[in-house]
C-alpha positions in Angstrom: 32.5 5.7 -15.7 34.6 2.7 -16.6 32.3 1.5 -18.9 32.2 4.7 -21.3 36.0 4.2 -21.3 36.1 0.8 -22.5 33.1 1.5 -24.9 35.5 4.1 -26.4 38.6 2.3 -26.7 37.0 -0.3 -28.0 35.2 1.6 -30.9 38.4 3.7 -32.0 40.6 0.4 -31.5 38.0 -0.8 -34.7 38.1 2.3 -36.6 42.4 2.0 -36.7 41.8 -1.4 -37.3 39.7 -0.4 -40.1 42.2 2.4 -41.5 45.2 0.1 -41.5 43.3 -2.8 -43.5 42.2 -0.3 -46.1 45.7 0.9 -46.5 47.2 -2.2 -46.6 44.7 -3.4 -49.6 45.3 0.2 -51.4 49.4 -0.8 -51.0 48.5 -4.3 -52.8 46.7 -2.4 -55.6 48.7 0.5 -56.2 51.9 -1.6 -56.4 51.9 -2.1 -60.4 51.3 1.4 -60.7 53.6 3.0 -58.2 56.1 0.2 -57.0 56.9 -0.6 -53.1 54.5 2.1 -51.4 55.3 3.3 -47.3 52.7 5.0 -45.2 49.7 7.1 -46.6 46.5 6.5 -46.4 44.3 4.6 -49.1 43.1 7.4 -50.5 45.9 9.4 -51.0 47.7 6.4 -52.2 45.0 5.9 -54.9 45.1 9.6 -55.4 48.9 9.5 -56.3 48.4 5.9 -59.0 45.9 8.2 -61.0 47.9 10.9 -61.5 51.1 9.3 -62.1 48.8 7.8 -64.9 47.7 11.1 -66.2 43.9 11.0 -64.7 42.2 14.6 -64.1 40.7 14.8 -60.6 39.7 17.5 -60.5 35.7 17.4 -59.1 36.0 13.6 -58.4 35.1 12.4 -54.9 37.9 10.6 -53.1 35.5 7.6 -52.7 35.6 6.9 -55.9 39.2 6.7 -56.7 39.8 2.5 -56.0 37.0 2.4 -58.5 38.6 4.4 -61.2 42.1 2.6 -60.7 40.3 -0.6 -61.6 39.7 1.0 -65.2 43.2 1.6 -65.8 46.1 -0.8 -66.9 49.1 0.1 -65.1 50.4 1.2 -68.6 47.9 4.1 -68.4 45.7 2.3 -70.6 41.7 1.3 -70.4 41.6 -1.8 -69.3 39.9 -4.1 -71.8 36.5 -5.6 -70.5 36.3 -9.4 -70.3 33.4 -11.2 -72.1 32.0 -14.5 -71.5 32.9 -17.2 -74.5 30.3 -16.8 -77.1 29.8 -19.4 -79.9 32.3 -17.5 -82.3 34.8 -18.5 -79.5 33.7 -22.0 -79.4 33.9 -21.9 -83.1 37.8 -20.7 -83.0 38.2 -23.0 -80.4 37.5 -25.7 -82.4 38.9 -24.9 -85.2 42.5 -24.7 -83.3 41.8 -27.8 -81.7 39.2 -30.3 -83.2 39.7 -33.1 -80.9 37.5 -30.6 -78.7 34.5 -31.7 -80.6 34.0 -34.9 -79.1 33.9 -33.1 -75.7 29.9 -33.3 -74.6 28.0 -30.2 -73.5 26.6 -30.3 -69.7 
């Protein structure tokens, strides 16, 4: 019977575990958005940074929330995607700087 116990304890000791890291890590993202953040879970947390943004939720799954909140600036913007330098980069590049010519290619 002992066993069973410790079995238990074990598992839901975990699961808080679990809980507390993933509201600690929505606290550290929401913090732009909402400022110094107490208690709550991670989703309601996420939750609250979208609509003090203005983002309809209505029919969205909760699991998807952290995802959305990546999208957004904390300005309530889109985020702008990041590209990898293409050549018309390299060409600006060296046009602002032409001692970067003599740099070789790997």
């Amino acid at each position: 019977m002992r066993y069973g116990l410790d079995e238990l304890t074990e598992t839901l000791t975990k699961a808080a575990m679990a809980k507390a890291l993933e509201a600690e890590t929505a606290r550290r993202e929401v913090l732009p958005f909402l400022g110094e953040t107490f208690g709550g879970d991670a989703e309601a947390l996420y939750k609250e940074a979208l609509e003090s943004c203005g983002v309809d939720l209505a029919g969205i799954p909760p699991d998807h929330y952290r995802s959305m909140l990546r999208l957004i600036t904390p300005e309530g913007n889109l985020a702008k995607p990041s590209f990898a330098q293409d050549s018309a980069a390299r060409k600006t590049l060296a046009a602002q700087c032409p001692a970067t010519s003599r740099i070789r290619k790997a």
